[in-house]
N, CA, C and O atoms as CSV, one atom per row, in Angstrom:
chain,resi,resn,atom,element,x,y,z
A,1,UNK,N,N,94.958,158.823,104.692
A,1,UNK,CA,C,95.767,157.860,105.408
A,1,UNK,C,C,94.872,156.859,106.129
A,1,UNK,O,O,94.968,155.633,106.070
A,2,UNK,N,N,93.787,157.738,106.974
A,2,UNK,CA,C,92.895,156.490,107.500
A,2,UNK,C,C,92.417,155.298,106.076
A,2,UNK,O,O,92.705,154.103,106.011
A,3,UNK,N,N,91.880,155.857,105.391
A,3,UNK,CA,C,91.670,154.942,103.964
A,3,UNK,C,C,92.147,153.765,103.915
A,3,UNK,O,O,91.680,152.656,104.174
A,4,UNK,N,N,93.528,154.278,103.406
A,4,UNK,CA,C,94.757,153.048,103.401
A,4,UNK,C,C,94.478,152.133,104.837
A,4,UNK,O,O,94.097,150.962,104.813
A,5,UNK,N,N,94.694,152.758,105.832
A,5,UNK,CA,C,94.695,151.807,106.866
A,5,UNK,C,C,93.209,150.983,106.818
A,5,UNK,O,O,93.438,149.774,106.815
A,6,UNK,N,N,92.017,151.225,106.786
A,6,UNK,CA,C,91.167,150.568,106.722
A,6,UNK,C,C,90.862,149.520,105.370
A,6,UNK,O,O,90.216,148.473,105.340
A,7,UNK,N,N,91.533,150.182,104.369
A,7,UNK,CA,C,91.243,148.922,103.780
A,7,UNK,C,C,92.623,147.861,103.823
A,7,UNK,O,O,92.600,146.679,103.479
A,8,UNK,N,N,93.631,148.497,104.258
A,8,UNK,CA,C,94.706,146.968,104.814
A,8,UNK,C,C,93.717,146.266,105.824
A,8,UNK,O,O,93.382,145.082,105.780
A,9,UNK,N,N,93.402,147.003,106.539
A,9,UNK,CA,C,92.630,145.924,107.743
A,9,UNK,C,C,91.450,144.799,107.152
A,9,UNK,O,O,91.220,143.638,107.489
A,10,UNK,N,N,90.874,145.610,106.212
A,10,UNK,CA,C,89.869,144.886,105.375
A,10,UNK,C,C,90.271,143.689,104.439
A,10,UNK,O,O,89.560,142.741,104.107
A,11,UNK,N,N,91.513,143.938,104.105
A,11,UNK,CA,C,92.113,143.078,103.337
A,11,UNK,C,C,92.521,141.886,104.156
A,11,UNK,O,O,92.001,140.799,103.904
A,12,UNK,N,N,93.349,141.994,105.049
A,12,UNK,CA,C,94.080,141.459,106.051
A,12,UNK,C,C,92.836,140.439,106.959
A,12,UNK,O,O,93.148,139.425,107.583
A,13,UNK,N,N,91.770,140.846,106.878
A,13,UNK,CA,C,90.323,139.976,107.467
A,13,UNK,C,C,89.628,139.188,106.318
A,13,UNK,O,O,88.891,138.229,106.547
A,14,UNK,N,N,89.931,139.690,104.955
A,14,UNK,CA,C,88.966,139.022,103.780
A,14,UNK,C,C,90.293,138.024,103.493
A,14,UNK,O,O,89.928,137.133,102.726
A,15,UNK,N,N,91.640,137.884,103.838
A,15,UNK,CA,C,92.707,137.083,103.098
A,15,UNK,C,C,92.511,136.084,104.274
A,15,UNK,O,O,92.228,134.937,103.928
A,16,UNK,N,N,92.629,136.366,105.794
A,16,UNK,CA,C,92.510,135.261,107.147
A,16,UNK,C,C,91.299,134.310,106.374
A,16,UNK,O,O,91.528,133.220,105.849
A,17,UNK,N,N,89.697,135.118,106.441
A,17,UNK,CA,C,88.965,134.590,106.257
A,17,UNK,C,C,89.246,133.242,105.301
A,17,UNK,O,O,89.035,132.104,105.721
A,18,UNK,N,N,89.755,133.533,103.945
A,18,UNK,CA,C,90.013,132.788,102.872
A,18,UNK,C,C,91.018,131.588,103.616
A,18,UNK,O,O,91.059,130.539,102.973
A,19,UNK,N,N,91.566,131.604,104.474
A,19,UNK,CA,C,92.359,130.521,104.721
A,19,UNK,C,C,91.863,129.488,105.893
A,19,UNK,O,O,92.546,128.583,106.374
A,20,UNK,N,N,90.227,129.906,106.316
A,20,UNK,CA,C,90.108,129.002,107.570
A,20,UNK,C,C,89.303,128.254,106.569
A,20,UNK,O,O,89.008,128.579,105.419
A,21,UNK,N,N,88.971,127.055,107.329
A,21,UNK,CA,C,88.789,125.701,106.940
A,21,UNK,C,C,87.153,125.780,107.035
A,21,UNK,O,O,86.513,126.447,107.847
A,22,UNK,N,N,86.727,125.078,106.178
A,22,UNK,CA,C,85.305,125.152,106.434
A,22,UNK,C,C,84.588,123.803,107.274
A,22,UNK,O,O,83.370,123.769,107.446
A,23,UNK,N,N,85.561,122.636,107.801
A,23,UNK,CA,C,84.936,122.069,108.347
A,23,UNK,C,C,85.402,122.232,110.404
A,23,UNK,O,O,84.977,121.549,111.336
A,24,UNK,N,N,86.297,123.295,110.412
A,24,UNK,CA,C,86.134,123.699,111.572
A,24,UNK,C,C,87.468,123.049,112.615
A,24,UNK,O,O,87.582,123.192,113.832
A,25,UNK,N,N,88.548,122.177,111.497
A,25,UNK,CA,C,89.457,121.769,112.386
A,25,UNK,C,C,90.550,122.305,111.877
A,25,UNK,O,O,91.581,121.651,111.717
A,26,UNK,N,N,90.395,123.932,111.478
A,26,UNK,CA,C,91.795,124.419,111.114
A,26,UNK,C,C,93.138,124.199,110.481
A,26,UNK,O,O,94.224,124.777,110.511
A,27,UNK,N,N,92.481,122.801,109.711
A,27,UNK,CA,C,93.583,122.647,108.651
A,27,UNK,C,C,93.385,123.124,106.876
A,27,UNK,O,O,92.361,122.919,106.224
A,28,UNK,N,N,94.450,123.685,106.442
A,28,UNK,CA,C,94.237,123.905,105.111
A,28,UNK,C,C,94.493,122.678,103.975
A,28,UNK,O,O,95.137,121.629,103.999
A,29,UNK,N,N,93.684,123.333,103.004
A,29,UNK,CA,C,94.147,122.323,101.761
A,29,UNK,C,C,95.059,121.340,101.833
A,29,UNK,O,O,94.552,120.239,101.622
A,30,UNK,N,N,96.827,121.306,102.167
A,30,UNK,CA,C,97.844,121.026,102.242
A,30,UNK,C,C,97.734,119.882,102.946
A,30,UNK,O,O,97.764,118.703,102.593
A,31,UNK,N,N,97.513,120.757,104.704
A,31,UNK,CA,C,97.542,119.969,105.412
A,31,UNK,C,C,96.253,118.456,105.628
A,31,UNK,O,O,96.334,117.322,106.099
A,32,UNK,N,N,95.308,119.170,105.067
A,32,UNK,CA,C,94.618,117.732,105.053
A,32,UNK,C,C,95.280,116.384,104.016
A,32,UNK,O,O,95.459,115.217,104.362
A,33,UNK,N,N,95.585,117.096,102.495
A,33,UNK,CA,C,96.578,115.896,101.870
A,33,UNK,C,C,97.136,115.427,102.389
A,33,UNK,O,O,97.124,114.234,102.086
A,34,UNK,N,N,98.087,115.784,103.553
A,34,UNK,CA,C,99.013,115.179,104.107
A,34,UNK,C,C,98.643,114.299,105.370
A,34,UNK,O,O,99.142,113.196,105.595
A,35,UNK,N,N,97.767,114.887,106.107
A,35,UNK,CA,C,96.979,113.928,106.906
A,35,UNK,C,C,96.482,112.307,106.189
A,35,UNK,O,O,96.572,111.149,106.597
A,36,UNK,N,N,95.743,113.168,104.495
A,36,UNK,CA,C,95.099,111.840,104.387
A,36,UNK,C,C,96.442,110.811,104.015
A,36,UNK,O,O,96.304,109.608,104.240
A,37,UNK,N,N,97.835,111.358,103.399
A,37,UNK,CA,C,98.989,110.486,102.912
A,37,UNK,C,C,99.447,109.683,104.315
A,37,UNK,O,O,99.617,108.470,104.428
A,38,UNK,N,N,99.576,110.564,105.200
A,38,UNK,CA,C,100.299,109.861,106.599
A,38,UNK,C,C,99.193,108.999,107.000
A,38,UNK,O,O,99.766,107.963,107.338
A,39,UNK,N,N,97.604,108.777,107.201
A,39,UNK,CA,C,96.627,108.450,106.823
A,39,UNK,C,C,96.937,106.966,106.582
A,39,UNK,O,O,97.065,106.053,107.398
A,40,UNK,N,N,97.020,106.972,105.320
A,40,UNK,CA,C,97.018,105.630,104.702
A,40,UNK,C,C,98.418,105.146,104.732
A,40,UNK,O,O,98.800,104.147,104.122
A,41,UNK,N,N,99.019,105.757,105.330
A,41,UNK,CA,C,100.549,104.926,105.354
A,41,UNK,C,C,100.162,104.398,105.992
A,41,UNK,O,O,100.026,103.200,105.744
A,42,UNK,N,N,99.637,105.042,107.493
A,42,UNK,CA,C,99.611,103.931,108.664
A,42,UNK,C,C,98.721,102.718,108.311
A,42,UNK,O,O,98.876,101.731,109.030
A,43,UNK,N,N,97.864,102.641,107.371
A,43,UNK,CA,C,96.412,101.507,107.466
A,43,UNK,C,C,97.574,100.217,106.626
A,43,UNK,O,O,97.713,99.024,106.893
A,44,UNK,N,N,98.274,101.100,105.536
A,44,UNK,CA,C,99.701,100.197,104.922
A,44,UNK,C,C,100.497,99.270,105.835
A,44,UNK,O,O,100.588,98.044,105.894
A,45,UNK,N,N,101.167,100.501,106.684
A,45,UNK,CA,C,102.029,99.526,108.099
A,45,UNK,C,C,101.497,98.681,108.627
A,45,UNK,O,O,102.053,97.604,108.844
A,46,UNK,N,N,100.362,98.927,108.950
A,46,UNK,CA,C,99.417,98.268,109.926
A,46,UNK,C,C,99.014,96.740,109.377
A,46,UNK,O,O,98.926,95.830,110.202
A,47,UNK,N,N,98.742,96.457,107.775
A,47,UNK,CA,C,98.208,95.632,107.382
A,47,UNK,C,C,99.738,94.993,107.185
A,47,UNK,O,O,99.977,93.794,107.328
A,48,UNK,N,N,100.567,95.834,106.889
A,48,UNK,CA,C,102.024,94.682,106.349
A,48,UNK,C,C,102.379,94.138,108.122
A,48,UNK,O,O,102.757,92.979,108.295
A,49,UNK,N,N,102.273,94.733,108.881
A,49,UNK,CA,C,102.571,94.084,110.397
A,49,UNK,C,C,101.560,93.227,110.532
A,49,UNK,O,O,102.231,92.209,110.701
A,50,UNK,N,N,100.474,92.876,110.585
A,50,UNK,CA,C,99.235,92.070,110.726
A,50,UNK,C,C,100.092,90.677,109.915
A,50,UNK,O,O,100.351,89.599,110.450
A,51,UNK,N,N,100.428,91.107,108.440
A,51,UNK,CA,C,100.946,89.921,107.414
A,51,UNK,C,C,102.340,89.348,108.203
A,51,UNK,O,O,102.559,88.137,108.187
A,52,UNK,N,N,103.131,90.138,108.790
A,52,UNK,CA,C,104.095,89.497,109.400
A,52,UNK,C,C,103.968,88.627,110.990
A,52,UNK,O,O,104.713,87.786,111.492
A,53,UNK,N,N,103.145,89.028,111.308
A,53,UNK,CA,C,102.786,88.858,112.819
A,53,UNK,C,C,102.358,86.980,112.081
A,53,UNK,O,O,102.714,85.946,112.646
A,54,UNK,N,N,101.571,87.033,110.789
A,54,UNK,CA,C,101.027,86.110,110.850
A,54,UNK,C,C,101.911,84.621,110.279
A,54,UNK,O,O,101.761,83.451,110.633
A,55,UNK,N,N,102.793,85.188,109.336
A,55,UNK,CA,C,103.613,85.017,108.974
A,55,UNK,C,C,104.516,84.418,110.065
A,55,UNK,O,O,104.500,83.230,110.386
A,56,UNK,N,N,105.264,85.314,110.572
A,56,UNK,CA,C,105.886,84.508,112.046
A,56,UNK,C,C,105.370,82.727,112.800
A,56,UNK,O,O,105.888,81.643,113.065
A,57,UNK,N,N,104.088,83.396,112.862
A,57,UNK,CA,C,103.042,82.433,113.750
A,57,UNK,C,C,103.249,81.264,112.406
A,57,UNK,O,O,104.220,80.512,112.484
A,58,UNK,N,N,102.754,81.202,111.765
A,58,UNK,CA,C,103.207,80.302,110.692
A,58,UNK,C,C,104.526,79.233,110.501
A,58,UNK,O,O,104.424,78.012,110.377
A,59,UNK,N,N,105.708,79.973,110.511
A,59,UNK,CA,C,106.578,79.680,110.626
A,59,UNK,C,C,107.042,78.744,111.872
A,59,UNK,O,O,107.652,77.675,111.853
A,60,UNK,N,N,106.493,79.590,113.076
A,60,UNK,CA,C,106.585,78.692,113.845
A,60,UNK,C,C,106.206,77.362,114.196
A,60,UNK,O,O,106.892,76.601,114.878
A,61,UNK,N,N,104.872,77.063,113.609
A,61,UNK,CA,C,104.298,76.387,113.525
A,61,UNK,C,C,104.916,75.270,112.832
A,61,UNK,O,O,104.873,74.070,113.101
A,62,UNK,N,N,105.518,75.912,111.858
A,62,UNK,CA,C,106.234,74.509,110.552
A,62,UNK,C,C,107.719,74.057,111.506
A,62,UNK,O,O,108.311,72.988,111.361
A,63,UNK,N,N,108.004,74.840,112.203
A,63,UNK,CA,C,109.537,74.700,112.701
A,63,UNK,C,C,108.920,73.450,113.684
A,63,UNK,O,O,109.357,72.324,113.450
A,64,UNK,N,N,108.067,73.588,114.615
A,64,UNK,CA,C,107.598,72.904,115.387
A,64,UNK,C,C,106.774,71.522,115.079
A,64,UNK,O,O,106.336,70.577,115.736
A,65,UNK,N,N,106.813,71.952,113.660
A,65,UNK,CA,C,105.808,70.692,113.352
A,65,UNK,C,C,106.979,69.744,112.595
A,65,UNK,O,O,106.867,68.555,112.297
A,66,UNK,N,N,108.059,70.570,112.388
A,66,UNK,CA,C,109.249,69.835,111.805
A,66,UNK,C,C,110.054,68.932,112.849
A,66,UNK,O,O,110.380,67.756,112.687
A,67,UNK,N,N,110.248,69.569,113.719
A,67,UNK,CA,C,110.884,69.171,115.237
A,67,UNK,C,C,110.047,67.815,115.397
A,67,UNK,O,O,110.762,66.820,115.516
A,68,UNK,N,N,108.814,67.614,115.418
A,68,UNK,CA,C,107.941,66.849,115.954
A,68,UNK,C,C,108.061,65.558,114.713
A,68,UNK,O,O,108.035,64.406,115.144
A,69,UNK,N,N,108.166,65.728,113.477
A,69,UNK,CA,C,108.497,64.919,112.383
A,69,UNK,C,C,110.347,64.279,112.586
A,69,UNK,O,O,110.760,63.121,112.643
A,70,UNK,N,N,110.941,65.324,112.636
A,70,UNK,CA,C,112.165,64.760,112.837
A,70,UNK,C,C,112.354,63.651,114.164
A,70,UNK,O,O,113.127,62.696,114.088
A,71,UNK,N,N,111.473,63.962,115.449
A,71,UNK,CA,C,111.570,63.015,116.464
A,71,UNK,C,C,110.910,61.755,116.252
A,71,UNK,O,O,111.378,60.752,116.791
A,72,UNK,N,N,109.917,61.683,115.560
A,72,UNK,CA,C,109.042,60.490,115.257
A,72,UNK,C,C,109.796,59.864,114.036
A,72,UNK,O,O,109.583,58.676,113.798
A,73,UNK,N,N,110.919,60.778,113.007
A,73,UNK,CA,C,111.515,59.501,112.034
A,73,UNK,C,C,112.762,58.631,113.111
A,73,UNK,O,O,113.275,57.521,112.976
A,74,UNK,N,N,112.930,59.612,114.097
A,74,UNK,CA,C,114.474,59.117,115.035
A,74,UNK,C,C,113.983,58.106,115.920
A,74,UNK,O,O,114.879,57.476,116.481
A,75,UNK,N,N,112.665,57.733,116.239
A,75,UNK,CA,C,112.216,56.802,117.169
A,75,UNK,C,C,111.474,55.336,116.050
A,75,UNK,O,O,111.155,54.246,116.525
A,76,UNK,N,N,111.388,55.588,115.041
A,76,UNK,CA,C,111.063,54.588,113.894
A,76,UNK,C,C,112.029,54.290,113.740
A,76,UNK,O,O,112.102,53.062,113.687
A,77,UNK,N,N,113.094,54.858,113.602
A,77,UNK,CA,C,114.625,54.407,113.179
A,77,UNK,C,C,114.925,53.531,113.813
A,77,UNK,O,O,115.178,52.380,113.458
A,78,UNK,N,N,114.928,54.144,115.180
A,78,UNK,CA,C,115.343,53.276,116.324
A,78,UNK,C,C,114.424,51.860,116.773
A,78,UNK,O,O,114.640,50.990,117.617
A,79,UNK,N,N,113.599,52.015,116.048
A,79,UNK,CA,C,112.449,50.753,116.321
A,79,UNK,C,C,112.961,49.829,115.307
A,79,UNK,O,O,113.006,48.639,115.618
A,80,UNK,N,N,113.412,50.243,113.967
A,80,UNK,CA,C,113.776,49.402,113.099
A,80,UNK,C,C,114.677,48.775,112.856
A,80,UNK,O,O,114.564,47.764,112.163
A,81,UNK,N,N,116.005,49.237,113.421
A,81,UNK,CA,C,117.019,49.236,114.129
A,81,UNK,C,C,117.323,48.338,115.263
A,81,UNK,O,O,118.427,48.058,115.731
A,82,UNK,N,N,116.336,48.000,115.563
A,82,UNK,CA,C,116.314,47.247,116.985
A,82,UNK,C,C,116.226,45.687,116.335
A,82,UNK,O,O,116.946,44.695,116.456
A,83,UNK,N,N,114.772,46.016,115.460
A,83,UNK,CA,C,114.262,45.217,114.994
A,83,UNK,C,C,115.040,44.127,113.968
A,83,UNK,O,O,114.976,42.907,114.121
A,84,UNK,N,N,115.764,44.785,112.922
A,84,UNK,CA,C,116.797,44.217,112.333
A,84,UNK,C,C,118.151,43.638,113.237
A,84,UNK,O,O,118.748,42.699,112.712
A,85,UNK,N,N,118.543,44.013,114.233
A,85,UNK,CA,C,119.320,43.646,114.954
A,85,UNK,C,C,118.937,42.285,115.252
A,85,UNK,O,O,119.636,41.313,114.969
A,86,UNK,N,N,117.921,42.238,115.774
A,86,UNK,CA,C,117.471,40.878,116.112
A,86,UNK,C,C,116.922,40.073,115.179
A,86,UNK,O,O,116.651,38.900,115.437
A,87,UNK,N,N,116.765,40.462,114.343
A,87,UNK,CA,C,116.591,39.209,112.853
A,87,UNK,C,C,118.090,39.058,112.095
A,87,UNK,O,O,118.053,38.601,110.952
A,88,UNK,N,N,119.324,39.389,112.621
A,88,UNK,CA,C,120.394,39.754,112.283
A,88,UNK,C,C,121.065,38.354,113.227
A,88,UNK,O,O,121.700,37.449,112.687
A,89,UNK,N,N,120.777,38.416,114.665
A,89,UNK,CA,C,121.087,37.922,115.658
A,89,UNK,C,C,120.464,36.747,115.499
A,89,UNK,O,O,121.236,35.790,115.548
A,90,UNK,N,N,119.329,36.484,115.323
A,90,UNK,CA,C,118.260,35.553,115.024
A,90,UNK,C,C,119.109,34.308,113.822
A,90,UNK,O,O,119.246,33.105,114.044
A,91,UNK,N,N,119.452,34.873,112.893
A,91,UNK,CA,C,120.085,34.718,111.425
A,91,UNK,C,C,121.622,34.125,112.001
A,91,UNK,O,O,122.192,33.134,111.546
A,92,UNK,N,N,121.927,34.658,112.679
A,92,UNK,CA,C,123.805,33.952,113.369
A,92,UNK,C,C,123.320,32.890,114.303
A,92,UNK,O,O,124.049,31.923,114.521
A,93,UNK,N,N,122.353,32.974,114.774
A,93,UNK,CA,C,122.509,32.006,115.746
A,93,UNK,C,C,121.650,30.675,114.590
A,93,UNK,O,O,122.358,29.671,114.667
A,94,UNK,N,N,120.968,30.523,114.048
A,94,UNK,CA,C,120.793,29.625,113.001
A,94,UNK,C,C,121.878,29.042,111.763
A,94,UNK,O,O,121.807,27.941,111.217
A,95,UNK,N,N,122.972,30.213,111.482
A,95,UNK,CA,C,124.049,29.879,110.655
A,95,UNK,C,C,124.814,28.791,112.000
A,95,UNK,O,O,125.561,27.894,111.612
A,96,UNK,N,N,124.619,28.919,113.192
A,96,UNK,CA,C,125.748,28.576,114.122
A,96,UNK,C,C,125.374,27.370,113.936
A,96,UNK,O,O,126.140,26.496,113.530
A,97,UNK,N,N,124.146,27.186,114.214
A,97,UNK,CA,C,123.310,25.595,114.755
A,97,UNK,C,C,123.183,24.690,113.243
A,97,UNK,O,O,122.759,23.536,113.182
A,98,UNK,N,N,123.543,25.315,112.348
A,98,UNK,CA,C,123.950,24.257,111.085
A,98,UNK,C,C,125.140,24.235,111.001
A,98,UNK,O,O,125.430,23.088,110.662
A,99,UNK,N,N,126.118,24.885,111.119
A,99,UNK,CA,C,127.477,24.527,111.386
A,99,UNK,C,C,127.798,23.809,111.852
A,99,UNK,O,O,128.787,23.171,111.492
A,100,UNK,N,N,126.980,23.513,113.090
A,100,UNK,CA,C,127.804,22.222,114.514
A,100,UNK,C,C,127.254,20.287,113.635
A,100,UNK,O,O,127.572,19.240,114.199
């Protein structure tokens, strides 16, 4: 009976042994795959957030640079606008003065 019991114990120390890690941070086979998968997801997330962050900034940029185009065609308008008015005005008051 002692027998049996000593070599379960023997067994039970040569099977632990077989499952510790040889670089000392107690993860097995498994768990390191999965470290390295969760791993590189994050370097994934990380780079697709970097692309959006930049992306954004971008965008903004065009919205703002659009804003700034749309105000400068509305003040040309209005310059040209002005301008024709008074070659318009210019033009009646010369039709007037050959009339009389």
């Amino acid at each position: 009976m002692n027998r049996i019991s000593t070599t379960a114990v023997f067994l039970a120390a040569l099977l632990a042994g077989c499952n510790q890690s040889t670089s000392g941070d107690g993860m097995g086979p498994a768990q390191k795959a999965g470290k390295a998968v969760d791993d590189a997801g994050a370097k994934v997330q990380s780079a697709v957030q970097d692309q959006v962050v930049k992306a954004d900034a971008a965008a903004d940029l065009a919205r703002d640079k659009a804003k700034e185009a749309a105000a400068e065609a509305s003040r040309s308008l209005d310059h040209v606008t002005a301008k024709v008015g008074e070659k318009v005005e210019k033009a009646g008051e010369k039709m007037q003065e050959a009339a009389r």
